[in-house]
N, C-alpha and C positions, 0 to 999 in steps of 0.2 A: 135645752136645745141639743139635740143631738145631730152633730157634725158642726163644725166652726169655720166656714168660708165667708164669702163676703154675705153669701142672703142671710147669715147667722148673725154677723156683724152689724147688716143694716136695721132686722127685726130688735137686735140685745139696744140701739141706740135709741129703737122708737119706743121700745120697753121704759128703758131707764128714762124716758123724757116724762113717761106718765108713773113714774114712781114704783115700779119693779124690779126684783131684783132677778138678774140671769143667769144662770150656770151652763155651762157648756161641756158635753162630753165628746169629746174624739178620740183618734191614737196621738195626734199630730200635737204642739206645744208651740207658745209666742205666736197663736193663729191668729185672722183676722175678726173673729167672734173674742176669740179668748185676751184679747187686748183691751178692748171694751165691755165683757161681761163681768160681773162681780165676784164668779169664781170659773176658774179653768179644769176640768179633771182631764186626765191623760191616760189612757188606757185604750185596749183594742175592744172594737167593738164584739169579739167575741170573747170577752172577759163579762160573761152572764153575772156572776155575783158584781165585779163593778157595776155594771148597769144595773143593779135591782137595788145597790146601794146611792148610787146618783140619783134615781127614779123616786128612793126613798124620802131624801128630801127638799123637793119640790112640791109646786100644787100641783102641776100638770107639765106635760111632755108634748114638746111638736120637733121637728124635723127640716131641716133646710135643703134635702139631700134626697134620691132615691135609691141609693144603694147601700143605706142601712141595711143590714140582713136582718129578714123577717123575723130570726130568733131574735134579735136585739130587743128590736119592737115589745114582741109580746113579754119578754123579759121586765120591760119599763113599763107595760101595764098592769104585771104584776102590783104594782107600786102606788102607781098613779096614772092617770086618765092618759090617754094618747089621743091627740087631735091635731092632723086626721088620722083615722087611725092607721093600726097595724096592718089593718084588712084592706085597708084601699094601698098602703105599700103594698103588700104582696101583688095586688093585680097591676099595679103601675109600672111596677119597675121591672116587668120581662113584659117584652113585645110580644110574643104569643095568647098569655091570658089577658092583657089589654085590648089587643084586637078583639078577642072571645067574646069577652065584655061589650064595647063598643056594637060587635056585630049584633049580639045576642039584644042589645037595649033601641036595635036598629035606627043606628048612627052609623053615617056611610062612612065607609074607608077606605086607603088606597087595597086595589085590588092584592091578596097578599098571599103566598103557601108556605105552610108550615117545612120546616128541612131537618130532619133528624139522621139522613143518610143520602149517599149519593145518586140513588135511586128517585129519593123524593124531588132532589135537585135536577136533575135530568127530565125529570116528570114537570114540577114548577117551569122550569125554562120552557118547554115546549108550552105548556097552556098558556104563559102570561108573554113570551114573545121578546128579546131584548130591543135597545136595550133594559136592564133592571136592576132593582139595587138589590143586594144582599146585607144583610144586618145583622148582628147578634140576637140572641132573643134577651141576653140579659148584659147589665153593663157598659152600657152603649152610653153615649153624650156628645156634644161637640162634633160628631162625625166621627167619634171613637168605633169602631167595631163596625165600616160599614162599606162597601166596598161595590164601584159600581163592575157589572157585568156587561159588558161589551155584546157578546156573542156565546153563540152556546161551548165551542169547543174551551174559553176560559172561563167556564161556571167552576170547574174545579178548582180550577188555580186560585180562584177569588176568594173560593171555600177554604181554601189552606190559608190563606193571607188572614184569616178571621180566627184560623185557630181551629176548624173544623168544630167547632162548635154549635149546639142547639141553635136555629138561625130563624131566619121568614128571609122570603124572599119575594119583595112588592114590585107591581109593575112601576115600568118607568108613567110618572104622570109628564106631561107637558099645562103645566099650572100658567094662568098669568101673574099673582101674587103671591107671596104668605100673608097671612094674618095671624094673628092670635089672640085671645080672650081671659082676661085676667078677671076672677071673680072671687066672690067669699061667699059662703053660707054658715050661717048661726045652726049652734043648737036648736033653735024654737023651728030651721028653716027659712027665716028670713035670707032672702037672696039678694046680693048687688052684684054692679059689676063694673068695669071701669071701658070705657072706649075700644071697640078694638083698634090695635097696631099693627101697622103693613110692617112686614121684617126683609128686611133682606141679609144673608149671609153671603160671606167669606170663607173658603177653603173648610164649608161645613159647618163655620162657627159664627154667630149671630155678631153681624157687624152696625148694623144700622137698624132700629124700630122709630119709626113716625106715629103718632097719633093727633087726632082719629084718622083710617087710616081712608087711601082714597076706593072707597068701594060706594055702590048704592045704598041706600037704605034698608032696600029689601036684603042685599047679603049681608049688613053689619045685622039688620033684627035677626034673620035666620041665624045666624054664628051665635047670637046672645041663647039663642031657646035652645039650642045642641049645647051651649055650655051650661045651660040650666039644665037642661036634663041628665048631662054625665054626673053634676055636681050632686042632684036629687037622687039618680040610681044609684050612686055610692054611698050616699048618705055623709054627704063631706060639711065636716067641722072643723073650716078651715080656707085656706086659700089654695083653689087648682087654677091652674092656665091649660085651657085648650087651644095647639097649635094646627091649623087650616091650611090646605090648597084652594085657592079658589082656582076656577076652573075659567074657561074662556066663554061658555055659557053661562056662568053664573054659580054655577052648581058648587056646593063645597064638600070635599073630603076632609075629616079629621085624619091629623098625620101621629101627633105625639099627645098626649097627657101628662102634665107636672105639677105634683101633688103640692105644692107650695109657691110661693113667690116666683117669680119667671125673670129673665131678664131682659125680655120686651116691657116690662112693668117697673123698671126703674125709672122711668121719668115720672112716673106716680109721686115719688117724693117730692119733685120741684113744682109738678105740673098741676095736683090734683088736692083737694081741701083734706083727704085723709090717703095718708099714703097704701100702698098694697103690703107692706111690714106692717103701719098699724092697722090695717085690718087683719092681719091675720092671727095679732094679738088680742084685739077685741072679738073674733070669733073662739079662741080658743080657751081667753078667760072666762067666758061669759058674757062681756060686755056686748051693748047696741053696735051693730055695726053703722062705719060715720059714711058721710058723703063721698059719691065716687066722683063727683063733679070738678068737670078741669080748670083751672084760670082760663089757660089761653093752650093753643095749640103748642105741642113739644116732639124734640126727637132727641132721640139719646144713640151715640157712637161710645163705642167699646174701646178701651186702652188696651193694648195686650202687649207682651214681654217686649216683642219683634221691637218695637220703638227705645227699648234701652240698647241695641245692637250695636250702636256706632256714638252714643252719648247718653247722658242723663237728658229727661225731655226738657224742654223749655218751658215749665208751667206758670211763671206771666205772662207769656206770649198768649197761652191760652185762657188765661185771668184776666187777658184786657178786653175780652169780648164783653161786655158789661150784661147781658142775658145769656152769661151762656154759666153753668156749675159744675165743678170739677169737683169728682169724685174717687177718691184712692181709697184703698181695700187695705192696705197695711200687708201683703205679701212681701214677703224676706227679700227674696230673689226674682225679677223676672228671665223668664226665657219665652222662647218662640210657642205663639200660641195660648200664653199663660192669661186668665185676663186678669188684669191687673187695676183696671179702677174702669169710670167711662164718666164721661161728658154730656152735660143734657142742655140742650136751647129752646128757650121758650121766644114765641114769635105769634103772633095776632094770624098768619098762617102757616100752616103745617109747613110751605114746602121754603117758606125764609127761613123757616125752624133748623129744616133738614141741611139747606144751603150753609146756616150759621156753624151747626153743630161738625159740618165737614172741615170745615174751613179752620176751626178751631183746633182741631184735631191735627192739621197741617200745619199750621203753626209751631206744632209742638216740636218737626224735626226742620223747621227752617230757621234758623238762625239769624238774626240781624247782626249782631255783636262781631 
């Protein structure tokens, strides 16, 4: 595995359930991977001979993470199989050649211009109109690197808050939901996928997913064939999540691509007969991919630092909800924004699910005692 956060930590646990062993490369040390894999290596990821030596010995290489640098990658194929590979890193993890992609395998997307100078910027804002968001083209997550534009006279200003770096600059959409689509493809091509989940975020960063999520039929089948077809034009061996606008017509924009496990797709583990970690292990071994089929309806709320601010949380308050699982990532320290575990309720309907999983979460800074 290279990188060792929680989606590394939850794939190294569903590894080790079916008899594998994990190794984990990072810079970082006592991670949430490297706590529960069987060995930790510690190194930068631009230390090429360490990764061709970690690469060495394993049977294969997957990824928890988009901001591996592409050397890394092809460094560990040297070695051993990469899935997915190196090549669908490279186009994923800058917004520019994704969009390219996406456009290019014509899959709609938010309306978007390339920014390489303040020229292009000034050019983007007049054609796409504010307001509009501006974004990194590489290194973005969470809301990192992304900064909405008001009006034209602070396009610049917005450009220097980002670093004046290589960017895109997308019109503003006015969406009714998010969705997103969490799927696996095999070597052979065999395709699943699991439910889409309605998201809603928090100050950018993903606070709530429900599944299935509340849309038609016609837009959850639509969102399934656009995630089968980005998975089939990349040729992924492995687990993507495509993240959706749906539109107030119906119509849907893909917004984001993430080449592995997603965190709309955690309630996979409590909610679903194979989780989206083991699938991504049984795509990348070799194995049959297993059932994406749900028990029962689920939603999953995110734990982030913000709640150690004023106390340690109250985790049987949150343990007395009897459908509801608590999940911590094994992070040293939290701080504001960090995520640090999250909570999933399962309910006979989605929206008791969603109701339970708030509530549980509330629990954790109200105190009885």
């Amino acid at each position: 595995m290279l990188g060792s956060g929680q989606l590394g930590r939850m794939f190294a646990i569903a590894a080790r359930r079916m008899g594998y062993r994990v190794h984990t490369f990072s810079p970082d040390q006592d991670t949430p991977t490297g706590q529960v894999a069987d060995l930790e290596i510690v190194a930068a990821y631009e230390d090429l001979d360490a990764v061709r030596k970690f690469a060495s010995g394993v049977s294969v290489v997957t990824f928890e993470f988009e901001n591996v640098p592409t050397e890394t990658a092809q460094a560990a194929e040297s070695r051993a199989p990469v899935r997915p590979s190196g090549g669908i890193l490279h186009t994923t993890q800058q917004r520019i050649r994704e969009k390219a992609f996406l456009t290019s395998a014509g899959l709609a997307v938010t309306p978007y211009r390339e920014i390489r100078s303040s020229e292009d910027l000034q050019s983007a804002v007049a054609e796409l109109g504010c307001p509009a968001i501006l974004k990194t083209a590489a290194f973005g997550y969470d809301g990192k690197g992304q900064v909405r534009v008001e009006s034209p006279d602070r396009a610049e200003e917005a450009w220097s808050a980002i670093g004046r770096a290589e960017a895109v600059l997308e019109a503003f959409i006015d969406f009714e939901r998010e969705i997103s689509v969490v799927a696996a493809r095999a070597a052979d091509g065999t395709f699943v996928h699991y439910a889409p989940a309605e998201n809603q975020h928090r100050r950018h960063i993903l606070d709530v997913s429900v599944a299935p999520a509340c849309v038609t039929e016609s837009v959850a089948r639509q969102a399934v064939e656009m995630a089968r077809c980005v998975l089939e034009k990349l040729d992924v061996v492995g687990v993507l999540c495509v993240e959706f606008f749906v539109l107030r017509d119906g119509k849907l924009l893909i917004n984001e691509l993430a080449p592995r496990p997603h965190n709309s797709g955690h309630l996979t583990v409590d909610a679903c007969v194979t989780s989206q970690f083991e699938q991504q292990l049984r795509a990348v071994c070799g194995l049959p991919l297993g059932s994406t089929t749900m028990h029962c309806p689920a939603a999953m709320v995110n734990i982030l630092g913000d709640l150690w601010l004023s106390a340690e949380p109250d985790w049987p308050a949150a343990c007395a909800f009897p459908e509801v699982k608590l999940h911590l990532y094994g992070k040293l320290a939290p701080r504001a924004g960090r995520k640090m575990g999250h909570l999933t309720a399962l309910h006979r309907h989605a929206e008791a699910a969603y109701r339970m999983a708030l509530a549980a979460r509330d629990s954790l800074t109200h105190r009885h005692d």
